[in-house]
Every structure is written in C-alpha cells, then in structure tokens.
TORLUM-19288 format. One record per residue (C-alpha): chain; residue number from 1; residue in one letter; x, y negated, z negated. Coordinates in steps of 0.05 Angstrom, whole numbers, plus 5000, padded with zeros to 4 digits. Example, Ala and Ser with C-alpha at 12.3 -4.5 7.8 and 13.67 -1.06 7.14 Angstrom:
! residues 2
> chain; n; res; east; north; up
> A; 1; A; 5246; 5090; 4844
> A; 2; S; 5273; 5021; 4857
END
This chain:
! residues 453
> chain; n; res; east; north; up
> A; 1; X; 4967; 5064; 5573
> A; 2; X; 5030; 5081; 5537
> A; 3; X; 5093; 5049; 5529
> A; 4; X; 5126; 5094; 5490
> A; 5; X; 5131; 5056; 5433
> A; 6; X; 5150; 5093; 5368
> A; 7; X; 5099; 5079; 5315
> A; 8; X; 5112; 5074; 5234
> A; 9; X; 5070; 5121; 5198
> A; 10; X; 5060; 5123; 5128
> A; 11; X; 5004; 5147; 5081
> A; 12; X; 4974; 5120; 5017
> A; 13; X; 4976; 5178; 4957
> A; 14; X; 4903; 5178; 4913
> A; 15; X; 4908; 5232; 4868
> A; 16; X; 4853; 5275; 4906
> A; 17; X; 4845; 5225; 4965
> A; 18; X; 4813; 5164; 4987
> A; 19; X; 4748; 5185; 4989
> A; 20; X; 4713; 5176; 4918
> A; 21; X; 4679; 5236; 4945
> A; 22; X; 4734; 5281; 4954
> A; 23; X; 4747; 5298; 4880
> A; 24; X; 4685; 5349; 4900
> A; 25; X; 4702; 5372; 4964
> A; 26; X; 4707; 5443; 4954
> A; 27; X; 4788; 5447; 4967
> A; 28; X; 4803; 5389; 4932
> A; 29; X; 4842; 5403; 4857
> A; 30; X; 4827; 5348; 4815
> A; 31; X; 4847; 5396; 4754
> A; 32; X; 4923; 5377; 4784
> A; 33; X; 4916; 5307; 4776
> A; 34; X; 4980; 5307; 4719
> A; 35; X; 5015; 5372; 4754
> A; 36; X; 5076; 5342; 4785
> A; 37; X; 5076; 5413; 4835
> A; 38; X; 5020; 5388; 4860
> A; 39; X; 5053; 5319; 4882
> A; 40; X; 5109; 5351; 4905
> A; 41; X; 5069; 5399; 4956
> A; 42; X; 5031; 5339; 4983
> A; 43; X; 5083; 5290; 4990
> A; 44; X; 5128; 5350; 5016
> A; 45; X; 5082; 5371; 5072
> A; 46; X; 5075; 5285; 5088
> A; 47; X; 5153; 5302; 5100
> A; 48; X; 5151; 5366; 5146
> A; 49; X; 5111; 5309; 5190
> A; 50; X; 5157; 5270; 5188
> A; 51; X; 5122; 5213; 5159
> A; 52; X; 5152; 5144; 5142
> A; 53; X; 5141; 5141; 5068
> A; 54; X; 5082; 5161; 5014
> A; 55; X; 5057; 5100; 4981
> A; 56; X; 5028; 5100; 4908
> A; 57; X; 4975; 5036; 4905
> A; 58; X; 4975; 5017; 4828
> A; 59; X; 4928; 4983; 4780
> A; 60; X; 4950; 4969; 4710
> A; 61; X; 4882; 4984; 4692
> A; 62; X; 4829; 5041; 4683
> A; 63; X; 4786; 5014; 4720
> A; 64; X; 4758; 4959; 4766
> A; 65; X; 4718; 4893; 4757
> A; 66; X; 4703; 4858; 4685
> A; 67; X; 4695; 4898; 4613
> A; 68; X; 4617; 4872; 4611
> A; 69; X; 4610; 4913; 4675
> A; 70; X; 4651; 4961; 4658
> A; 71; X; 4605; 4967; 4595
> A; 72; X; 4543; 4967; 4631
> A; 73; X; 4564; 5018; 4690
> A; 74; X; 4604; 5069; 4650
> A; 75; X; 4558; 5128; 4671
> A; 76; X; 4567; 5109; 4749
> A; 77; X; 4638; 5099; 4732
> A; 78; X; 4652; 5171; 4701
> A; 79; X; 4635; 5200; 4769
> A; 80; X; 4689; 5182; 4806
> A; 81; X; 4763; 5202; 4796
> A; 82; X; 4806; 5149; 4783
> A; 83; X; 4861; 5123; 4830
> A; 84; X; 4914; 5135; 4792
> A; 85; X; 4927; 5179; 4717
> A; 86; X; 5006; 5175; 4719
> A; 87; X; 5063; 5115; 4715
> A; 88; X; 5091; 5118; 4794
> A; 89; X; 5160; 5094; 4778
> A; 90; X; 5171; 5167; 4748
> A; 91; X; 5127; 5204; 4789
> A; 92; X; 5166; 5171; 4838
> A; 93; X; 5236; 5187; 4806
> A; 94; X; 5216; 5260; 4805
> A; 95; X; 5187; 5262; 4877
> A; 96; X; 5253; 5235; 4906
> A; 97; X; 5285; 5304; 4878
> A; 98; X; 5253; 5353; 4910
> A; 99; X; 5247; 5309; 4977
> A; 100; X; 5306; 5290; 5022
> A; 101; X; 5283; 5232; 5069
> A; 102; X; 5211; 5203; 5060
> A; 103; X; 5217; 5132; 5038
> A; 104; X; 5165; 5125; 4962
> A; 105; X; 5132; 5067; 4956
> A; 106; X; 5093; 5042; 4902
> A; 107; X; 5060; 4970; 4870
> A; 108; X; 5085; 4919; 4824
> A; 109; X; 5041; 4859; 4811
> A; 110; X; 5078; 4794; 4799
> A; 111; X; 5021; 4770; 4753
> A; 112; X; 5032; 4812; 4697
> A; 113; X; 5102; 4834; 4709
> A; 114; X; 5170; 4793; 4690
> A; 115; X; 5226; 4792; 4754
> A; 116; X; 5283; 4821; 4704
> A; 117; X; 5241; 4885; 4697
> A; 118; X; 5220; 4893; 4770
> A; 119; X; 5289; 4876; 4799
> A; 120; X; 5319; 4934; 4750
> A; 121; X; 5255; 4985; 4765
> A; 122; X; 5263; 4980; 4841
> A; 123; X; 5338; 4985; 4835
> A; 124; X; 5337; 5042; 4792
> A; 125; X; 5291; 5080; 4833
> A; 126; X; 5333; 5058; 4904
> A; 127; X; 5389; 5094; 4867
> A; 128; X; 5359; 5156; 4846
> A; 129; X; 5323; 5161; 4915
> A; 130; X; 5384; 5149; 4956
> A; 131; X; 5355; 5086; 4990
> A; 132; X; 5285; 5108; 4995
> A; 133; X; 5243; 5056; 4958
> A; 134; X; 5200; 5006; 4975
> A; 135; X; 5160; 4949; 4932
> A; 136; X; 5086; 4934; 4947
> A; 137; X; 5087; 4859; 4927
> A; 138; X; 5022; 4839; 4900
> A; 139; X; 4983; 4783; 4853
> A; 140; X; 4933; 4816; 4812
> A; 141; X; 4856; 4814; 4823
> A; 142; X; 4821; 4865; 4793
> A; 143; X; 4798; 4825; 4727
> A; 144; X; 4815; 4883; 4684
> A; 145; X; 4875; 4876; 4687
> A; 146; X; 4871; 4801; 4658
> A; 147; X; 4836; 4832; 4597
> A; 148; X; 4893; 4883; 4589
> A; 149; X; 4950; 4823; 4579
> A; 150; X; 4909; 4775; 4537
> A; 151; X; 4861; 4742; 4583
> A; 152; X; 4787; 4727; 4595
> A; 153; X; 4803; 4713; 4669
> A; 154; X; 4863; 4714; 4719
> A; 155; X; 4902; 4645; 4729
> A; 156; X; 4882; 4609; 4795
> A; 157; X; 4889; 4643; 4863
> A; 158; X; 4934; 4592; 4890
> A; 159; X; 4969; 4600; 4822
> A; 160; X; 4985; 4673; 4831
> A; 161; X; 5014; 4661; 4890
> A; 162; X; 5052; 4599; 4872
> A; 163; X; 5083; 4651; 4816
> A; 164; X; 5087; 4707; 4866
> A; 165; X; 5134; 4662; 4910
> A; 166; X; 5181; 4648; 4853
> A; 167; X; 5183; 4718; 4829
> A; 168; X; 5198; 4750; 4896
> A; 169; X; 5255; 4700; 4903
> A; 170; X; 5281; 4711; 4831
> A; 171; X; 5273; 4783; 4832
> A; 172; X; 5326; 4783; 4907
> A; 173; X; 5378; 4743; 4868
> A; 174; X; 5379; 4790; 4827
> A; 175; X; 5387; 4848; 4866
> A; 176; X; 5446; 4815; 4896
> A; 177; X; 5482; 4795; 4830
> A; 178; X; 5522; 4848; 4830
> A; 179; X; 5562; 4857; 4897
> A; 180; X; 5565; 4924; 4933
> A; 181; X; 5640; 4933; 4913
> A; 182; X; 5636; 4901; 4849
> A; 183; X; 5646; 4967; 4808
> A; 184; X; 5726; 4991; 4827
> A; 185; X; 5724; 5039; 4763
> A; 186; X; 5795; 5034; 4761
> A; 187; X; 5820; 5086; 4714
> A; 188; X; 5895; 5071; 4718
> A; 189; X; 5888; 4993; 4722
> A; 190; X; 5834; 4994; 4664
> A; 191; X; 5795; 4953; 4698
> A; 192; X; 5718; 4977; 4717
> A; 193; X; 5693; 4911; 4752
> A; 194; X; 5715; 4857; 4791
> A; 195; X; 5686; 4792; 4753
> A; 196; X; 5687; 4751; 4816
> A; 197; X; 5641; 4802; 4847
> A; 198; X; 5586; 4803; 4789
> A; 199; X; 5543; 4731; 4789
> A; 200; X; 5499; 4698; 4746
> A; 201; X; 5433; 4665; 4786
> A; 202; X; 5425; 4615; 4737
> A; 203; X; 5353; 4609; 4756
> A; 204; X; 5302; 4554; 4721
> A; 205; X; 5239; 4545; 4763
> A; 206; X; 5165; 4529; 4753
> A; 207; X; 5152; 4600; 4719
> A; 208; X; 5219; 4633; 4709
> A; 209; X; 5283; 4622; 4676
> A; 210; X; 5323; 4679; 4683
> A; 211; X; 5403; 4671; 4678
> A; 212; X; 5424; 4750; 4705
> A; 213; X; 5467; 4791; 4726
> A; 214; X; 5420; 4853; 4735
> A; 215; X; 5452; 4915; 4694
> A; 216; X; 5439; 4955; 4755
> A; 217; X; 5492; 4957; 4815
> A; 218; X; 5459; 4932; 4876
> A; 219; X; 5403; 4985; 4909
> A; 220; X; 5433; 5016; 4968
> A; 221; X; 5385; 4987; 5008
> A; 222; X; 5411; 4921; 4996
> A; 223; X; 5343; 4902; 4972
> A; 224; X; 5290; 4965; 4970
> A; 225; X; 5236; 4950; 5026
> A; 226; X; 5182; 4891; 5013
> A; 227; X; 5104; 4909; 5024
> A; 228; X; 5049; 4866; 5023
> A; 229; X; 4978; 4870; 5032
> A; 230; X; 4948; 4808; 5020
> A; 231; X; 4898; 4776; 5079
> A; 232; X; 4887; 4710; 5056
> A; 233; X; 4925; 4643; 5081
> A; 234; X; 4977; 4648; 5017
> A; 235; X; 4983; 4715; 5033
> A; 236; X; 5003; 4716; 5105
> A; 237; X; 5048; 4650; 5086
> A; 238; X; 5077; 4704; 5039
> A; 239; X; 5085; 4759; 5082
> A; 240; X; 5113; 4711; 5141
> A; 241; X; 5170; 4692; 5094
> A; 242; X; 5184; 4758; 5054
> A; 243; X; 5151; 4820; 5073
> A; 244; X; 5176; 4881; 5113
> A; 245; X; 5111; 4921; 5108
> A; 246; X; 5044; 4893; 5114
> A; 247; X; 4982; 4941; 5094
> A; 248; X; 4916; 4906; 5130
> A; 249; X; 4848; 4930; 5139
> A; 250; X; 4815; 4909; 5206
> A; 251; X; 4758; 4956; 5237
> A; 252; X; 4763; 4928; 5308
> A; 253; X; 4815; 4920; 5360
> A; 254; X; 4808; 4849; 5368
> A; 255; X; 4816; 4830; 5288
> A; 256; X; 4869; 4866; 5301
> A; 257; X; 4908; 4839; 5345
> A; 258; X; 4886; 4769; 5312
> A; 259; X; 4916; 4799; 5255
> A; 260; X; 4975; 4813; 5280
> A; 261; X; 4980; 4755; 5323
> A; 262; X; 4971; 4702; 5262
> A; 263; X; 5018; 4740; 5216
> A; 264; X; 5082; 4752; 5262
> A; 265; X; 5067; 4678; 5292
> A; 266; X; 5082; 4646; 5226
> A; 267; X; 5148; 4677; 5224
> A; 268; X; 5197; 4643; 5269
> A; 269; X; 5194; 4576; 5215
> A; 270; X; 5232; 4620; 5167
> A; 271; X; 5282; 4639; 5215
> A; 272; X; 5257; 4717; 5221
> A; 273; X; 5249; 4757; 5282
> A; 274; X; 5178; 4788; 5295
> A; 275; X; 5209; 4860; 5296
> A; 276; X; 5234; 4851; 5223
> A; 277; X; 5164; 4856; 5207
> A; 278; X; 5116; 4921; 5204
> A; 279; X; 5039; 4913; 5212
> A; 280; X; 5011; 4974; 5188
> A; 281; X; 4932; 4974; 5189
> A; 282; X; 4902; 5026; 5135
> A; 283; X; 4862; 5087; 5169
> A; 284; X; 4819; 5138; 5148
> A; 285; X; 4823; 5204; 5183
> A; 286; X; 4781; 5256; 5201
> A; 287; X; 4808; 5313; 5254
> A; 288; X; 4789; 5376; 5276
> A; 289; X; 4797; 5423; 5336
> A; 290; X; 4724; 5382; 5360
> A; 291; X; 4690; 5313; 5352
> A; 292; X; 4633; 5363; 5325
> A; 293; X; 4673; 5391; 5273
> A; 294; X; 4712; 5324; 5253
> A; 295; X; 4652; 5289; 5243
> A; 296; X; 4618; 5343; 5194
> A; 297; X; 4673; 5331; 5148
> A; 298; X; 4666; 5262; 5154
> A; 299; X; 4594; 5270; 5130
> A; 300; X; 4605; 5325; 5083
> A; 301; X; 4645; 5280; 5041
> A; 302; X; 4598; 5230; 5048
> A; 303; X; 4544; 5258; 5019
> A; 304; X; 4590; 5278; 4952
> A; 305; X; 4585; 5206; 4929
> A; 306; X; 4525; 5190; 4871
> A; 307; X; 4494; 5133; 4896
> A; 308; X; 4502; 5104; 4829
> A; 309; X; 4579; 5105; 4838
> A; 310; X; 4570; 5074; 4909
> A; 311; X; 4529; 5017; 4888
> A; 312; X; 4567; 4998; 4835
> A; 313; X; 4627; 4995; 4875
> A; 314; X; 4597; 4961; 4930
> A; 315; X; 4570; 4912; 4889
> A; 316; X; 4652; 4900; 4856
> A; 317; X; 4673; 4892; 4926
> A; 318; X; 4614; 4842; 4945
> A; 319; X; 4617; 4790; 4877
> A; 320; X; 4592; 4827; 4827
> A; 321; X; 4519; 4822; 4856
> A; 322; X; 4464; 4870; 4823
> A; 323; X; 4444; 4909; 4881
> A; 324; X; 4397; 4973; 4850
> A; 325; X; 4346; 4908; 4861
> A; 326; X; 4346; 4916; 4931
> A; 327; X; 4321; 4971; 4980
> A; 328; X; 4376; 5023; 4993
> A; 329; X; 4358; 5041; 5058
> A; 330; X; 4339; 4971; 5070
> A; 331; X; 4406; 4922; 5096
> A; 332; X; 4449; 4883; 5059
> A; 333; X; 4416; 4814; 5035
> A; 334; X; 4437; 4751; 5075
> A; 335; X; 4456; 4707; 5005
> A; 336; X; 4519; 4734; 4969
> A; 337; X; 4555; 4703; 4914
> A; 338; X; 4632; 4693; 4931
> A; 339; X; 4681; 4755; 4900
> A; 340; X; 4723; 4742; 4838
> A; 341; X; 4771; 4792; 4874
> A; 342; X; 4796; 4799; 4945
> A; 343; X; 4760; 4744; 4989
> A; 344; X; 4796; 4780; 5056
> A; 345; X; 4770; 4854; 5031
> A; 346; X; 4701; 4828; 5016
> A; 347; X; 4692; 4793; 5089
> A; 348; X; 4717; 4865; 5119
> A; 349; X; 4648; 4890; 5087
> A; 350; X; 4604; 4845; 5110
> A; 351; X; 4627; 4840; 5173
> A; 352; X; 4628; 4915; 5180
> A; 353; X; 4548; 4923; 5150
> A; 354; X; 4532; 4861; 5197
> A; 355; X; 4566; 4888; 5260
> A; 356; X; 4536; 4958; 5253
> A; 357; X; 4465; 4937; 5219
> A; 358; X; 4486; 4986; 5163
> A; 359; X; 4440; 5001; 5110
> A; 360; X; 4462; 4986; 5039
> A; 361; X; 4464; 5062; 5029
> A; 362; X; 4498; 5085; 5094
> A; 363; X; 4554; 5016; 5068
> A; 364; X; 4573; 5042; 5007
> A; 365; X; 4582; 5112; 5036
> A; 366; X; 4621; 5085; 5090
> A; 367; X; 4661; 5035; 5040
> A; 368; X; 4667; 5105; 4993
> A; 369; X; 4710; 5129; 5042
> A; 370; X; 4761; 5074; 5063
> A; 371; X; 4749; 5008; 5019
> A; 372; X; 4749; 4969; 5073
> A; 373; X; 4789; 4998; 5123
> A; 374; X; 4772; 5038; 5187
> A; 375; X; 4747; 5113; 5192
> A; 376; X; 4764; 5147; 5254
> A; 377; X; 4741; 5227; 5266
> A; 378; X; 4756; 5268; 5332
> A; 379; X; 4801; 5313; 5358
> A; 380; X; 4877; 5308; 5362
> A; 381; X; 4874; 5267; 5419
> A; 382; X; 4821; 5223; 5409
> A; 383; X; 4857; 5198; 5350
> A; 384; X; 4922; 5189; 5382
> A; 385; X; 4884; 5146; 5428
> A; 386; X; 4872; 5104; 5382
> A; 387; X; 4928; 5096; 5346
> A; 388; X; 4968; 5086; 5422
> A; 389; X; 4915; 5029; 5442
> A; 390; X; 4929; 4991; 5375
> A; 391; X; 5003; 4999; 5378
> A; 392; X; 5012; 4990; 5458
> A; 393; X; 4955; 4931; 5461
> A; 394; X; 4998; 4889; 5399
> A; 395; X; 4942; 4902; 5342
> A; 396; X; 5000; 4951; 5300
> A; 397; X; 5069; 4972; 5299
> A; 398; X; 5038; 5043; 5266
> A; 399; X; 4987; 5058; 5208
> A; 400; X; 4984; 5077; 5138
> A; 401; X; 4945; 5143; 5141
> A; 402; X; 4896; 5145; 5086
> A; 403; X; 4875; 5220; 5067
> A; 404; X; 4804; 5227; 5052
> A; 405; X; 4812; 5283; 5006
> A; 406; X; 4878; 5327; 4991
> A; 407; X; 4910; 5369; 5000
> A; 408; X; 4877; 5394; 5059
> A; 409; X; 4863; 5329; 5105
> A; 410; X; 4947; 5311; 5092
> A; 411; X; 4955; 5387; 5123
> A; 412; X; 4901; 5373; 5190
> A; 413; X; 4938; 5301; 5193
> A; 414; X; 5005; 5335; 5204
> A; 415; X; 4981; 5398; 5235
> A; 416; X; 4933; 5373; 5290
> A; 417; X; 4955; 5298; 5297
> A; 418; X; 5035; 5293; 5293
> A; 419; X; 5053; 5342; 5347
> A; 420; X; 5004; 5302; 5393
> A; 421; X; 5031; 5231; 5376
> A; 422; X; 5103; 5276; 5383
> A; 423; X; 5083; 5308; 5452
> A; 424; X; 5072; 5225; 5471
> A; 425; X; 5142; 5212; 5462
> A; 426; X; 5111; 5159; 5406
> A; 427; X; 5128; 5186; 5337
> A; 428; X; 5198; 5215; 5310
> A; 429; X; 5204; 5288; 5312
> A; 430; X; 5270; 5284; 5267
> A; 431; X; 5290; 5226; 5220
> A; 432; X; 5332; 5180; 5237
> A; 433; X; 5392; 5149; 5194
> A; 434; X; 5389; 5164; 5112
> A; 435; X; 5345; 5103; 5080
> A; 436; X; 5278; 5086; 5085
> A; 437; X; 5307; 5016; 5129
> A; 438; X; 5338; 5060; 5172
> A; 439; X; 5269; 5091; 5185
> A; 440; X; 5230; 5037; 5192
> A; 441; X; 5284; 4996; 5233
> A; 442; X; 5305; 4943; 5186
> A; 443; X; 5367; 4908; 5177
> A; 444; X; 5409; 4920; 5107
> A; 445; X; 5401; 4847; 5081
> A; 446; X; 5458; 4805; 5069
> A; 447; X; 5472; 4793; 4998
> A; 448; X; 5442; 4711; 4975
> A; 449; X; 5488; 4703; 4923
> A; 450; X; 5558; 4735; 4934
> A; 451; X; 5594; 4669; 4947
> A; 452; X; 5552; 4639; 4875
> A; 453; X; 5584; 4636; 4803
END
C-alpha cells in the first residue's frame, strides 16, 4: 500500500479537547484553562512529535447559535467548557517562546475584522515566532458573533465571501508593502529606509479602501501560511485561489477523495500547482495498546456528555430544530429546516446519522466528539492504516489530529502513533528547514507589489 509519502500533521488546540466530554474525563484539568504552563506542556509534547503546527480555532463569541437560544438553553450550555477562554494572538506570542519549530496557527474572520489589523497581527506574530504562523481564513457563521458587532443577522453568504475575497487580497498587499531589504538602518549614512522599497497599495474596492504601507516589515514568511476550512462552492473557489491549508471534514474514503479531487482540480485556472496546496481532513483519535482498550475510551468519554448539552448542540448544527420533541433513541426525522450556519458541516451530519441508522442519541454523542469530522480508535497500527490509505489513495496530503481530551490523548497520539507512521518512512522524525513553509513544503511567495509606488 505505501508510497512513502510524507504526510502533514497538525492538531487543533481546545482548551481540554475536542470532546465536550473531556472537560470530565478524570485526567483532564479544566482548572488550567488560563494557565499558560499548561499550553506550553501540551503544545510542547505536539513538538517532541514532531508535529506540523498547533492550531487555535477562534470564535469572537461565548458561545454558539442566536441570543434567544442562547437564552432559552443556558442550563445545557453551562455544561460544557467552552472552546476557547483566552485571545490566541498572545497565547500564541507566548507559545512561540518556549517552542523552537512548531508552526501556531490560529483564526481570523474577515467578517468582523478590518485587513489593516490582520495584515499587522499575522505579521507581528511571523516575527516573534521566527516564521512560524499561519492564518485560518474564515467568514463568520456562528450568529453570535453578528450580535457582538451590531447585528440582528450576518450579511449574505455569498456576501461574506465576496468580502472575504477582497480582504485576503488587501491584507497580501500589504504584507508586501514593505520590501524584505527595505530597512538598511544605516547609522553612518542616517538613513533607516530605502523609500523606493516601502509602497503604498492604494487600494479602493467594493469593501475596502485602505492606502498602506503596513508599519510592520514584511513576515519572514513572505506571507504567514493561509488556512481555510470552508466546504461550500465559494469556499473551495476560495481555497483554489488562496489557501495553503485546507481543514475538511469527510467520514468516508470516497468523500474524500471527491474532496480532494474537486478542490485541487479548480486550481490550475489560477495558475497554482496542486502540491502548493495541503488537504488536511480533521480526525478524532482514539489509541491504545488494543482495539479493546481504544474503544473504551472512546465510550468512556461518550457517556460524560448531558444529553441536554448534546441535543442542544445537535440541534445548532442541524437549523436550529427543537429536537427534545422527538424520541432519543428513536432516528433523526426525515424533514429538517436548512442551517443558518455551515450548510457543508450540517450535510456531514446527516449523512453520517443516515449512513449508520444512528439514533438521535448515539448522533449527538458521536457529533460530541468530532463536530462533524471522523472518529477513528485502534491500535497504533490500525490507525496508521488509515491515515496511509487516505494519503496513498489521493483523499489527504496528512490530517489535523483532533485530541479528544488533553493532555493525555496529545501524549498516546505521540507516544503510540508517531513512531509507527515514523517506522513507515511516512512522517518526519526531525524538522526540516526553520519556518512553518519550510515544513509544510511551500514556496516563500514573491512579493505583489515591490515594483508598485
């Protein structure tokens, strides 16, 4: 089966884990959730594996969905921990000093955001990490975060992305308005900068009007590393044109390698090559010495989730439909109403309870664990199977590892799976070159606007 393909591996950071059990598995320490130590040991041991980069998901919100549910499901929503409790652009500036060479990733969303801010975030951060950072591009649709900026409901989806275009676009210009050499610091000439090298974009479009430079020197990256996740057409078109990273969720080999297929084939019209591109599907593991023992901790977690809790997030990620009306051991009901979020996240459901004639209540604690994408629990090598048959068949070029509860499934991860994806000859066992492109084997972009004044 294998080719020996090396496979990107990075992992998505939830305070306690994925899982909105794991807060009360008995080793998680939810009691941490502000102590920067604790951070630093997780992302740390993510880093003795080896791993790609930590990634921060981000919400500039408390919580999911409207404020009238909100309102109405505040007891449900108390028992879960929340996804995030700190601002990741300095959790992320403290990480990258007590690491050396994992890339940090985190989210920006271009619907609440301005470019000028962004562009001089990212930068910051690429310079204080040493070329290690990476921006998860996305438009906002958790309605909560409309009601945070002044809105009863987000702009139109084909808005957002309209916006998300320009922004992405704006935001590169302005990483590149200041040339690599433009600062000489010339003590004995008195002369700091080269003015030919420093640019105004002198950008007016549909949304923006921004005139630059950036007050930052350019990231050493170039441009810090673009990540997307979206799954609809816009977002594909997107990712096709700008991203580096993609995050998916598909549970089955074949969506997949549909996936995969679609998104890379759209490329070639912008003039990229498909390797400049890195599909990483999101996957939940499980992994133990047995399939016995991986799959007791699977359902041990499983069972820490209030059924409260999981129906009211089911119900988020369905449309908003009341389901304590319905049987919970009976299946989901054929009519739903269409989401007011993710339209790609919500089919992944469905599909999944359809496929697998899922109850509601064996859904939401299946959903509990992964939101959507797919749970995998064996041994060492029954994992690495997997993750070989995606990358070798053309469904991945490596996976975003999503802990189900930390610290201790981040420890089995790099304990019990690394040295078996190593002993393949199809993950690094050192890292390679000093930036998170280097890593992930991107080119250093060329700068847009060095021969612009």
């Amino acid at each position: 089966m294998s080719t020996n393909k090396q496979m990107n591996l990075g992992f998505l950071f939830q305070i306690s884990g994925v899982h909105y059990g794991g807060w009360r598995h008995p080793t998680a320490q939810p009691d941490r959730a502000t102590d920067i130590n604790y951070y630093a040991d997780v992302v740390r041991t993510a880093e003795r594996g080896k791993l790609d980069f930590c990634f921060l998901a981000d919400s500039i919100a408390a919580y999911e969905g409207s404020a009238d549910k909100q309102d109405r499901s505040k007891d449900a929503l108390m028992s879960a921990e929340p996804k995030r409790l700190l601002e990741p652009f300095t959790l992320l500036a403290a990480l990258s000093m007590v690491t050396e060479h994992i890339g940090l990733v985190t989210t920006a969303t271009t619907t609440y955001n301005e470019p000028y801010t962004i562009a001089r975030l990212f930068a910051s951060l690429d310079h204080i990490s040493n070329g290690r950072a990476g921006w998860n591009v996305v438009t906002s649709a958790n309605l909560a975060e409309a009601h945070n900026f002044g809105r009863d409901e987000h702009v139109g989806h084909a808005d957002r992305y309209d916006r998300a275009d320009e922004f992405i676009d704006v935001v590169f210009k302005l990483w590149d308005s200041i040339e690599d050499n433009a600062y000489i610091r010339d003590k004995a000439g008195a002369r700091y900068a080269l003015s030919e090298k420093i640019h105004f974009i002198n950008h007016v479009g549909n949304h923006f009007k921004v005139r630059g430079p950036l007050n930052v020197p350019r990231p050493p990256q170039g441009h810090p590393v673009i990540v997307q996740a979206g799954s609809s057409h816009p977002g594909k078109e997107l990712a096709a044109r700008t991203a580096e990273v993609v995050f998916t969720a598909q549970q089955t080999l074949a969506d997949g390698k549909a996936f995969y297929s679609d998104v890379k084939g759209r490329m070639a019209k912008y003039g990229r090559p498909t390797d400049s591109l890195k599909i990483l599907p999101g996957v939940v593991v499980y992994v133990a010495e047995t399939e016995t023992e991986a799959k007791a901790k699977y359902d041990a977690v499983s069972s820490l989730v209030p059924p409260d809790f999981g129906l009211f997030m089911l119900s988020d990620l369905l449309g908003e439909i009341d389901l304590t009306q319905f049987d919970l051991d009976g299946p989901l009901p054929e009519d739903l109403p269409e989401p007011k979020g993710s339209q790609s996240r919500r089919d992944v459901v469905v599909d999944l309870a359809r496929r697998e004639n899922l109850t509601i209540r064996q859904l939401y604690q299946r959903i509990s664990g992964a939101s959507g994408h797919r749970s995998l629990w064996g041994t060492p090598a029954q994992i690495a199977d997997q993750f070989e048959s995606w990358v070798s068949e053309g469904a991945a070029d490596g996976f975003n590892i999503l802990p189900p509860y930390l610290p201790e499934s981040m420890m089995d991860f790099v304990d019990l799976v690394i040295p078996e994806l190593q002993r393949r000859r199809l993950f690094r066992t050192e890292y390679e070159g000093s930036s998170l492109r280097d890593r992930l084997g991107l080119a250093h972009p060329k700068n847009s606007v060095a021969n612009v004044s």
